[in-house]
Phi, psi and omega in degrees: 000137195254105160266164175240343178241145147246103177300102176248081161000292197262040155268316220062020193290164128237131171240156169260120214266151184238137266167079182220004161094016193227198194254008187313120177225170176235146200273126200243148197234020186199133178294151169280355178254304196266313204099344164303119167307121170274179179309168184242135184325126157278350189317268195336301160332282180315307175304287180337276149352300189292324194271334148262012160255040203342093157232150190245119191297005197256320181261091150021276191296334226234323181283095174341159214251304165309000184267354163315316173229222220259005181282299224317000000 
């Protein structure tokens, strides 16, 4: 099945998927069908959060298991 949005939880994100054989999307602040402003991103949040519990969002291996999904 060919999707065209991706939902990333623990962002709060929507993207539009680039079908590039990886896991890459651009991130959209608006549905594409009605034009309703989607929620607005948590990303910034999230990195901040990993960074006063000083972790670096780059190692994986390293990220608490609730920062995985939508609880944190």
């Amino acid at each position: 099945m060919d999707m065209l949005i991706v939902y990333t939880s623990k962002f709060n994100e929507y993207g539009l998927i680039i079908h590039d054989e990886g896991e890459s999307s651009i991130q959209i602040n608006n549905c594409p069908w009605c034009g309703q402003r989607l929620p607005v991103s948590k990303r910034d949040s999230w990195f901040e959060e990993l960074e006063n519990i000083s972790i670096e969002a780059f190692s994986e291996e390293h990220i608490p298991k609730k920062f995985k999904t939508d609880d944190w």
